[in-house]
C-alpha positions as CSV (number, residue, x, y, z in Angstrom):
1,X,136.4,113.2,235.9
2,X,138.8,112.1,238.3
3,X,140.4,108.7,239.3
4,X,143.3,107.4,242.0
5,X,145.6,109.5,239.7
6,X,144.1,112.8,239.5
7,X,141.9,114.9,237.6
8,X,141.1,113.5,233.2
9,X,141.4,116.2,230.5
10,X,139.7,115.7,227.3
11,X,141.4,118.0,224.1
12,X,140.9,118.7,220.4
13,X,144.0,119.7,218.1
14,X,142.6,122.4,215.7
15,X,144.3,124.0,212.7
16,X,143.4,127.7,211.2
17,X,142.5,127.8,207.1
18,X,143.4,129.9,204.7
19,X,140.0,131.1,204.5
20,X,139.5,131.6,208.4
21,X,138.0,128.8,208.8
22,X,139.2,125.8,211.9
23,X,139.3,122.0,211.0
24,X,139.6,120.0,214.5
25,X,140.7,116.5,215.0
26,X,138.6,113.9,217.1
27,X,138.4,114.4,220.9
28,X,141.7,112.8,222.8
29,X,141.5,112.7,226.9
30,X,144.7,112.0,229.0
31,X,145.1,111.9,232.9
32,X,147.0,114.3,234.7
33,X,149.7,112.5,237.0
34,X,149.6,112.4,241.1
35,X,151.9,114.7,242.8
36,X,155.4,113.5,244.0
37,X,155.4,111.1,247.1
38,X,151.6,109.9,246.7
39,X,151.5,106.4,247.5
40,X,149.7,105.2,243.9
41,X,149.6,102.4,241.6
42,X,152.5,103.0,238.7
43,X,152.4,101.5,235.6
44,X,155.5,101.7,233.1
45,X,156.2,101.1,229.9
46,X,160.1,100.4,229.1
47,X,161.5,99.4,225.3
48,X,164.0,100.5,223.3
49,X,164.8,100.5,219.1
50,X,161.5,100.5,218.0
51,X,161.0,102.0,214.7
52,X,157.8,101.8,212.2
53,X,156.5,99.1,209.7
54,X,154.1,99.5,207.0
55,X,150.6,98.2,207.8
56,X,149.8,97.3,204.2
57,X,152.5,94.5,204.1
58,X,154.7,96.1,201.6
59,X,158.5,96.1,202.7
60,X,160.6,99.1,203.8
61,X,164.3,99.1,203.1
62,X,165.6,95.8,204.3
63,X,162.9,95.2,206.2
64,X,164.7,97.3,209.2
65,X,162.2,96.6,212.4
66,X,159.8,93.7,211.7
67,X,158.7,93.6,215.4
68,X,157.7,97.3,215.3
69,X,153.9,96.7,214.8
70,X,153.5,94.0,217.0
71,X,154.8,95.9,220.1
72,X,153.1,99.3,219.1
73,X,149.5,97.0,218.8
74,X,150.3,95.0,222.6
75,X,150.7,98.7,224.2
76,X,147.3,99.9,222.5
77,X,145.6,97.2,223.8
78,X,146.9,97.5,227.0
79,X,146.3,101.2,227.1
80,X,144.3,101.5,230.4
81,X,146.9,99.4,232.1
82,X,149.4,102.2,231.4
83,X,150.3,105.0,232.8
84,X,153.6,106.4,230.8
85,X,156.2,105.3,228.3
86,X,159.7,105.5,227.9
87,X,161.1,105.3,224.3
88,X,165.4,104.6,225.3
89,X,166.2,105.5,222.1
90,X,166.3,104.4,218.2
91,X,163.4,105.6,217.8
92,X,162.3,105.7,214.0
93,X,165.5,104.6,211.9
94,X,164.2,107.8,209.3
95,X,168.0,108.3,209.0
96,X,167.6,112.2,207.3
97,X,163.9,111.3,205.8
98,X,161.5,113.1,207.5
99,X,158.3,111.6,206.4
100,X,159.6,108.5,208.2
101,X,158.9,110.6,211.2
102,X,155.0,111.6,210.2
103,X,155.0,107.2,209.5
104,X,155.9,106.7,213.0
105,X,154.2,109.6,215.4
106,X,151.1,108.1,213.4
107,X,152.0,104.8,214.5
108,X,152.2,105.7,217.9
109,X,149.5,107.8,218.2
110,X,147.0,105.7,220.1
111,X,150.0,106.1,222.7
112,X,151.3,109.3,222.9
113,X,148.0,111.3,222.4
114,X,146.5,109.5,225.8
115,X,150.0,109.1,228.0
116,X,153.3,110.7,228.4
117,X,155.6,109.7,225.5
118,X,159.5,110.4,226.8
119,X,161.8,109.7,224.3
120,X,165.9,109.0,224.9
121,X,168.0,110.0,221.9
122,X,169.8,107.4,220.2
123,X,172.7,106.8,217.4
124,X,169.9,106.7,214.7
125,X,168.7,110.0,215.8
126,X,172.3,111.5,216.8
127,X,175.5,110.5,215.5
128,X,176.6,112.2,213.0
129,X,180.2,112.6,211.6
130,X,181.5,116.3,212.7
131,X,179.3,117.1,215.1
132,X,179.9,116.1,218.2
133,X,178.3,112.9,218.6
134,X,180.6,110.5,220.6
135,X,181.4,108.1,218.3
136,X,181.5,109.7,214.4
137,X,179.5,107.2,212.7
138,X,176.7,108.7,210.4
139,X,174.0,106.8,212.2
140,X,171.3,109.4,211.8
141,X,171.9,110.6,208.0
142,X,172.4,113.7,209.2
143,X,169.6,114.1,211.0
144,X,171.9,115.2,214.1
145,X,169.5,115.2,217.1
146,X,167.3,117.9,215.5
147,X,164.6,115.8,214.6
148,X,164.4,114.2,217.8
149,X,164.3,117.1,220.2
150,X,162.1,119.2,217.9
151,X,159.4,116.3,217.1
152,X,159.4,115.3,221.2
153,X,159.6,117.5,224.2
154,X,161.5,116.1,227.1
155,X,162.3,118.4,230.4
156,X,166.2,119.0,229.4
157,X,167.9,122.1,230.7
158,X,170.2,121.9,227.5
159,X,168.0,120.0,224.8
160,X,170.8,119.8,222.6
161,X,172.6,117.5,225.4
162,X,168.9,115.4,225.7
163,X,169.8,114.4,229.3
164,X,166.7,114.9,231.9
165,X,165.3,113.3,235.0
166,X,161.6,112.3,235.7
167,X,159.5,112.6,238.5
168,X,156.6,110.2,237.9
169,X,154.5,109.7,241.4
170,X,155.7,107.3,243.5
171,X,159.0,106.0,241.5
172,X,161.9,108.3,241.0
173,X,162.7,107.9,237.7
174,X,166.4,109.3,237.1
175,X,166.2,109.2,232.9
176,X,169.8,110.2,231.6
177,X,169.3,110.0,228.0
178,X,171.9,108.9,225.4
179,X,175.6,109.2,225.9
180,X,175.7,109.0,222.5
181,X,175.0,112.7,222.4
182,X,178.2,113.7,224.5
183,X,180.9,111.7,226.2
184,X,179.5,110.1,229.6
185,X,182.2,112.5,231.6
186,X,180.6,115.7,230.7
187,X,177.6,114.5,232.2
188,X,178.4,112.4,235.0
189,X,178.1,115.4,237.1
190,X,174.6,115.9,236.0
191,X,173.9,112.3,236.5
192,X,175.0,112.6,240.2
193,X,173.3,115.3,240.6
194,X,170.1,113.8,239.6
195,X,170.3,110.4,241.8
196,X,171.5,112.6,244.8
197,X,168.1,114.7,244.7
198,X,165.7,112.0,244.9
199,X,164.0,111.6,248.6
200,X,164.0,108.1,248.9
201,X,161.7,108.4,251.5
202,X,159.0,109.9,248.9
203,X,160.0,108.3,245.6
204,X,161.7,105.1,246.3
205,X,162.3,103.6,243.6
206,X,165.6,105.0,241.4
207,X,165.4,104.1,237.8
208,X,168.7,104.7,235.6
209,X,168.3,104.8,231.5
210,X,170.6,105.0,228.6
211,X,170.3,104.0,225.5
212,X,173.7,102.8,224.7
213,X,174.5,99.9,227.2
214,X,176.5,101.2,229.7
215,X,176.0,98.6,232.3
216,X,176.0,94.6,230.8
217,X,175.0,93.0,228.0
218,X,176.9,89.3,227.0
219,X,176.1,89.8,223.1
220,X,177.7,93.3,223.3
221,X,181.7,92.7,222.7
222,X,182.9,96.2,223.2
223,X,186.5,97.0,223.6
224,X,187.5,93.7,225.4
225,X,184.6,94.2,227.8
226,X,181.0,93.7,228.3
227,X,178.9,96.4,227.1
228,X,180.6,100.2,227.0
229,X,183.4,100.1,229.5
230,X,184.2,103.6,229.4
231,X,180.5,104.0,230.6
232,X,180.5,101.4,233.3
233,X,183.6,102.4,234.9
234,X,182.5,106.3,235.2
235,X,179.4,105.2,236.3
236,X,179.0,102.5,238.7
237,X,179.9,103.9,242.0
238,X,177.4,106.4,241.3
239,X,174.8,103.5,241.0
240,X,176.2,102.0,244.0
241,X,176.6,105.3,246.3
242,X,172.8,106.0,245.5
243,X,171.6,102.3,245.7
244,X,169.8,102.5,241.9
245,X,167.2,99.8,241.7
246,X,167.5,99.2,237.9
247,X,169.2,100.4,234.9
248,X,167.8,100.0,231.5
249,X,169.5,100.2,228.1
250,X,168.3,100.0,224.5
251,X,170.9,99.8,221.2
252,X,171.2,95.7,221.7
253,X,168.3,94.4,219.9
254,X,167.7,91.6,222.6
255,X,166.3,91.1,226.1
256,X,169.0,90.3,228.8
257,X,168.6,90.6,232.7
258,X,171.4,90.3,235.3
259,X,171.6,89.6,239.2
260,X,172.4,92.5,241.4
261,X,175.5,93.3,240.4
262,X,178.6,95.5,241.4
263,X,182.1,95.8,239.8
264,X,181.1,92.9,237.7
265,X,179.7,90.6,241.1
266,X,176.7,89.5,241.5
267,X,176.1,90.5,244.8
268,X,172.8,88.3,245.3
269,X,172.0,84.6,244.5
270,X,168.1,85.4,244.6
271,X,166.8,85.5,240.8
272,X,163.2,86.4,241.0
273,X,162.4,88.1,244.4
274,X,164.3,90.0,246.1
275,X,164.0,92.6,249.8
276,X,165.3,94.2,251.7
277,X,168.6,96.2,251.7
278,X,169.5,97.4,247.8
279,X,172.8,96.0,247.6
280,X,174.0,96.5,243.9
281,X,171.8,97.5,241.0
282,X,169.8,95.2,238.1
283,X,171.0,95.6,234.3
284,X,168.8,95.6,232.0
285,X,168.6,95.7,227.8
286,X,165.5,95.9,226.4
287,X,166.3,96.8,222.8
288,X,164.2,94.6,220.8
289,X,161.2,97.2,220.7
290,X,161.0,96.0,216.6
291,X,164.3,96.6,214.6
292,X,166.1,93.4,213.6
293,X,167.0,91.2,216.2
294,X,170.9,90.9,217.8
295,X,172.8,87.3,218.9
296,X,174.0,86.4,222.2
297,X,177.6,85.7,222.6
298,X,178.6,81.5,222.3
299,X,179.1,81.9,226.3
300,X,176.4,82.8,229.3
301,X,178.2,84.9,232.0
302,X,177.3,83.7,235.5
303,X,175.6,87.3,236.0
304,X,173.3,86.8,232.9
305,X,170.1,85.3,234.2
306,X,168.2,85.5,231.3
307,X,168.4,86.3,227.6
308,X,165.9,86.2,225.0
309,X,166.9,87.5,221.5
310,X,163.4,88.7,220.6
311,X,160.9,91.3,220.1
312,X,159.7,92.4,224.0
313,X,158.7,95.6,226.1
314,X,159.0,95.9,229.7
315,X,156.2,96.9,232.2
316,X,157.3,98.2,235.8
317,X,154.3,98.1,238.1
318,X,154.9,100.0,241.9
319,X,152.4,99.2,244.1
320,X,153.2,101.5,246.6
321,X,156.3,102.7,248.3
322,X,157.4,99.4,249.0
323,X,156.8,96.8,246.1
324,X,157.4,96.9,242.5
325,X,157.1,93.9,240.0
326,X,158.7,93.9,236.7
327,X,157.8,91.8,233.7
328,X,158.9,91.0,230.4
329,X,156.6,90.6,227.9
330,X,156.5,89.7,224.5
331,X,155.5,91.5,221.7
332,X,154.3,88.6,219.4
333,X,151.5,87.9,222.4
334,X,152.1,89.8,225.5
335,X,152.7,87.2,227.5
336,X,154.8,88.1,230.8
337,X,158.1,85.8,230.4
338,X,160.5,87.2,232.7
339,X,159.6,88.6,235.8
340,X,161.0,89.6,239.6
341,X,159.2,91.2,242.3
342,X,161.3,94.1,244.9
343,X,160.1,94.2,248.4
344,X,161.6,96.7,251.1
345,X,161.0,99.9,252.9
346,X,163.0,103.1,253.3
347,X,165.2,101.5,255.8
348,X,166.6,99.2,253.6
349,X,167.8,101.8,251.8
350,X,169.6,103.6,254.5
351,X,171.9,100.6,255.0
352,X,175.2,100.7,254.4
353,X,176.6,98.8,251.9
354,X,180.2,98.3,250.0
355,X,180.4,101.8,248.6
356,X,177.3,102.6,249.5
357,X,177.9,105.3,252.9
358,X,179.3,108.2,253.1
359,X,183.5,107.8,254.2
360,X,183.4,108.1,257.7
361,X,186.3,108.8,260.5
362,X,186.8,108.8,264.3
363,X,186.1,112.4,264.1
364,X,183.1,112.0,262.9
């Protein structure tokens, strides 16, 4: 069967006996995905810090992510509205206990047997005192990425480093997962080198995600600064050079959205629709996917345009090569709450902005 997308599949997952005998599962189908540069509908699914909750009402440890079941159940029934998921991180809490991670990939199932399931490492599946984790907290009871990278597959050239870009249709999805794996330097060359292959002129929209907020949050008091300075100061001409739409970070357990913004600037008054030339990049956190829920600061920056502390997912939807809408959407309802529309074409994107051409001379 085939649709705008491409060609369905349908699949059985079988297991072998002891006696020779096969057991199979029930029948799953997925949709394979449109090749680069075709001008099709996109539907994404953005959320961060998720975890698992027990259906039966009985109470985990602390009650750790009492949102959990409400945004797994809004993405199932909006499952032919979707066409992939990003995870940014967080994703279980098992912290060392593995049968937390059978609880949650049944969970999610409905999901991630019918569309892509990428997954970002976070702290609760990294950090880990002695092992190279950037900060050496014990995040992940000792779990130490393995879980993570063995339970999910993502299309990393060093798995152990979990950083990857995605190609999905018609946006350009640059996914650099968790810095908490490594310091941000060792992979800013990556990073670059990501943003600096996509063809605008095929994939247009540039997506940048992290779990850790390396861009702006104003209920993340890090080292005198706004979200992770060391982060945002490595990375920000690299947004700017290569015009990144939007950046999207997990680890707050909140919703915040900021202007267009460089060097801490908001570089646009417009707060819901914005065209033509890309002029500084949107900051996103999106990190109440379930676990318990994070305060905003006493003070709203002037580049905060809205903040919900919350459980919420975000859905990307590109049209076509030259409008996306975003929304923000609750979990206890999916209702859309927050929401701007981008409107340009690839011109707009050639335009030079501050730190955003190549250095030129008289020579040249």
């Amino acid at each position: 069967m085939f649709d705008d997308w491409g060609p369905w599949y349908s699949y059985k997952l079988g297991h072998r006996l002891l006696n020779g005998s096969y057991i199979f599962s029930k029948t799953y189908s997925f949709k394979s995905s449109p090749f680069p540069g075709q001008d099709s509908l996109q539907r994404v699914i953005i959320f961060g810090d998720m975890g698992k909750a027990e259906r039966d009402g009985s109470n985990e440890y602390s009650n750790y992510q009492p949102g959990s079941l409400n945004t797994t159940d809004q993405l199932v029934k909006d499952m032919k509205n979707i066409d992939i998921v990003f995870h940014i991180g967080d994703i279980t809490y098992a912290n060392g206990y593995i049968s937390q991670w059978d609880q949650f990939t049944s969970q999610v199932e409905p999901i991630a047997s019918t569309v892509p399931y990428m997954i970002a490492s976070g702290n609760h599946e990294r950090d880990c005192p002695g092992t190279g984790s950037f900060y050496d907290h014990n995040d992940s009871g000792g779990e130490c990425g393995v879980l993570a990278e063995t339970m999910y597959y993502v299309p990393a050239e060093n798995r152990a480093k979990f950083w990857y870009e995605n190609l999905i249709s018609s946006p350009h999805s640059s996914l650099t997962v968790s810095m908490t794996g490594g310091r941000v330097l060792s992979s800013t060359m990556f990073i670059e080198n990501c943003l600096a292959s996509a063809d605008r002129q095929k994939q247009p929209w540039l997506i940048f995600v992290a779990h850790r907020v390396l861009g702006y949050s104003s209920s993340y008091w890090q080292q005198g600064s706004f979200g992770e300075p060391m982060g945002r100061e490595s990375l920000q001409k690299l947004w700017q050079k290569y015009k990144v739409d939007i950046a999207f970070y997990g680890h707050v357990h909140n919703y915040e959205r900021t202007c267009p913004i460089y060097q801490h600037q908001c570089v646009s008054t417009e707060k819901y629709h914005y065209s033509g030339t890309v002029n500084g990049t949107i900051h996103i956190v999106v990190g109440g996917g379930g676990s318990h829920l994070s305060d905003f600061g006493p003070l709203q920056p002037s580049w905060s345009l809205y903040r919900d502390s919350d459980y919420g997912f975000i859905k990307l939807i590109a049209f076509n090569h030259s409008s996306l809408l975003f929304e923000y959407k609750k979990s206890s309802d999916g209702q859309v709450y927050d929401s701007f529309t981008i409107s340009r074409d690839y011109r707009d994107v050639l335009a030079c902005v501050q730190d955003g051409c190549e250095p030129v001379t008289l020579a040249s």
